[in-house]
N, C-alpha and C positions, 0 to 999 in steps of 0.2 A: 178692436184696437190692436190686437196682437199683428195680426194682417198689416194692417198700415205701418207699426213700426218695423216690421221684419221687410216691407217693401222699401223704407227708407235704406235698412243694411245694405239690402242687395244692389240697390242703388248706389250704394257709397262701393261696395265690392266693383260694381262694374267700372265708376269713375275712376278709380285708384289702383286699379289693378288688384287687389288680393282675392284670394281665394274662396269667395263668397261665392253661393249657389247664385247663376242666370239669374233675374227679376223675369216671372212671368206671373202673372194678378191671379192663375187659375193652379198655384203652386202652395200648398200651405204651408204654413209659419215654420213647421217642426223640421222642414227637408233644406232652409236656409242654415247658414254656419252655427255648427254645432260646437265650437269655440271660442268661447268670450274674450279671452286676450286678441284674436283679430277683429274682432266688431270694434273693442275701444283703440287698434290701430288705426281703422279706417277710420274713426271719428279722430283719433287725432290729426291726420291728413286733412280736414276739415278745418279744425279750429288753426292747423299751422298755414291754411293759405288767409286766415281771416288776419293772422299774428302779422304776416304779409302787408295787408291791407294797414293794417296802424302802423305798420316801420313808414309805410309809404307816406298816412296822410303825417305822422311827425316831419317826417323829414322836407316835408313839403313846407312847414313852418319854419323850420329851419335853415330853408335857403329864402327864406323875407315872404312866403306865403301866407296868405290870411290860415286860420284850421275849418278847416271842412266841416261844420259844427253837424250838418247832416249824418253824413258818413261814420262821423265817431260815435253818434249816437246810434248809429245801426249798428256796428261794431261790439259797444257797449253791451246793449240788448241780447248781441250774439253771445256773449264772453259770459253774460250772468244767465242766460235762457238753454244754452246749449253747452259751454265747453260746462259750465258749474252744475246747473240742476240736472241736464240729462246727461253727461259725461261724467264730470268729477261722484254724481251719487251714486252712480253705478260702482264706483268705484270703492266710495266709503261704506255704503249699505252692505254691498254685496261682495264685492272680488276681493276686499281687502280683509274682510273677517274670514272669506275663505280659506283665503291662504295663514290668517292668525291659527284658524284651527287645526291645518298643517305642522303648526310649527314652529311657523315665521313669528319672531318677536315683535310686537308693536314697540316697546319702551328701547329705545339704540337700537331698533331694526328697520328693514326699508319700508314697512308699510307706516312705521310712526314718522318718518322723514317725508314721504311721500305729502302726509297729513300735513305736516308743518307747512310744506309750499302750497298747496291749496289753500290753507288758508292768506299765506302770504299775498299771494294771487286776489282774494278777497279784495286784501286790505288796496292792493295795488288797481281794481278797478275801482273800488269807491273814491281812491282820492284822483282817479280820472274823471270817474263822474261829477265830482266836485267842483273837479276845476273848471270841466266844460259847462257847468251850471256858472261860474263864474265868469266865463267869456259871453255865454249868451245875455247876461247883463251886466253887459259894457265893460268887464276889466278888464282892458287887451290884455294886461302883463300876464293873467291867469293864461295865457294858452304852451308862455314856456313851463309853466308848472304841469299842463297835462301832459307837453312832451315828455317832460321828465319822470314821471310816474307811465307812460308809457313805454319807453323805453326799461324801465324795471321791470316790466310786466313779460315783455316781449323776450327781454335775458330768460328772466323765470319758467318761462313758461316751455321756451326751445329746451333749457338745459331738462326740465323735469320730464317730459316726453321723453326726450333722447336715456333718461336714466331707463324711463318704465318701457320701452319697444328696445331696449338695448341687452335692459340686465332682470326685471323684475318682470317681467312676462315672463321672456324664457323659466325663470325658476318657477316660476308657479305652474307651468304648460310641465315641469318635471313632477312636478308633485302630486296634481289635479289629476284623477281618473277620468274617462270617458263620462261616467254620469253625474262626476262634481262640475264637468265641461257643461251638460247637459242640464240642470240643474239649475247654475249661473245664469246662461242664457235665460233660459223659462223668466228667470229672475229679473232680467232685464227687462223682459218685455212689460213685465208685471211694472215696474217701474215707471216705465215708461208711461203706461195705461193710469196710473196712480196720480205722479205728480204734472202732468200736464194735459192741454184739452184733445180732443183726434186733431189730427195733422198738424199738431205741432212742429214734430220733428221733420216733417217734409219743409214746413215753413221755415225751421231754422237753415237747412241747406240750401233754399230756395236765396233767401238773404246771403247765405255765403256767399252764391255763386253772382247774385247782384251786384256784390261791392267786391269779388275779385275781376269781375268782368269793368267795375266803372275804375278801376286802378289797373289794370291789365296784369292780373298775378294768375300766372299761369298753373293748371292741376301739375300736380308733384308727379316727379320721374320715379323716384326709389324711395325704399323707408330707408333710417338709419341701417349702420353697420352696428359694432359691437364692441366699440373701440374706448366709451365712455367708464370711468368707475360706477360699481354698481351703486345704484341707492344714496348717492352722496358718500359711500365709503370708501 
């Protein structure tokens, strides 16, 4: 399992540009990125062309279109399958208690702020899923309620990325040694291997790259810059 998730990274390194080790199958796990702050970059480059994907099919309702009830629901499945269980728990399990043990304050600190918007994010896919449960039996009006918890989702989710690839990586890439980098990673994979079945995680990209290709969202040019306040501070 190790193997298949670290060929998922390398994969996302090679689509995205960052600095991941080549993808070759006869390459083992331990010689891909030895840095956990860019593995969950490149996963966020993932989930921000999928966030793409719902600007698109909302607004498509909003200029007098039917909702894609397909599409949202692949969407959905992405948002609680991949950006939650395999992105955001890497993040609560592992990278964020690492850095708690640095230092970092969880209670008015960024990794307690961090926590708050994923769960908000929660909250903001469930009453998507609700509503699109409500359009599929017959209440038209529910598809402006999913637009609109969509679009909350979609704020949420740019600004919280832009915090954590802007301000709260960088502090932790200060903090973290070589073998707390090392360490992490191992951890991830363990993760990875734990809370889902094999090829999960190639199936979750696979799905991205489906519904950015049937709305035409093209892979991202550049990460953010560093221009945002850290952390919500």
């Amino acid at each position: 399992m190790r193997l298949s998730y670290f060929n998922a990274i390398g994969l996302l390194g090679r689509r995205f540009g960052h600095p991941l080790a080549p993808f070759h199958p006869s390459i083992p796990w331990r010689s891909f990125s030895e840095n956990a702050s860019e593995i969950l970059k490149n996963e966020h480059r993932v989930i921000e062309r999928v966030l793409e994907v719902l600007q698109r099919i909302a607004e498509r309702v909003e200029s007098g279109g039917s909702l894609d009830v397909e599409s949202a629901r692949q969407a959905i499945a992405f948002f609680r399958g991949f950006a939650d269980r395999c992105h955001h728990a890497k993040e609560e399990e592992h990278f964020f208690p690492a850095m708690e043990s640095k230092g970092f304050p969880r209670h008015g600190g960024p990794t307690g702020v961090m926590l708050y918007e994923h769960e908000r994010g929660r909250e903001c896919v469930a009453a998507m899923d609700e509503a699109l449960g409500a359009v599929a039996g017959g209440e038209v009006a529910a598809a402006e309620r999913f637009v609109r918890h969509a679009h909350s989702y979609i704020d949420l989710l740019r600004e919280h990325i832009m915090k954590e690839d802007s301000c709260l990586f960088a502090m932790a890439d200060q903090a973290f040694t070589a073998e707390d980098q090392k360490r992490l990673v191992a951890a991830f994979a363990r993760a990875e291997a734990e809370k889902n079945e094999p090829g999960a995680h190639e199936a979750f990209l696979r799905s991205a790259e489906e519904l950015a290709a049937r709305y035409g969202v093209p892979a991202p040019a550049a990460a953010y810059g560093s221009h945002v306040h850290c952390c919500g501070h």
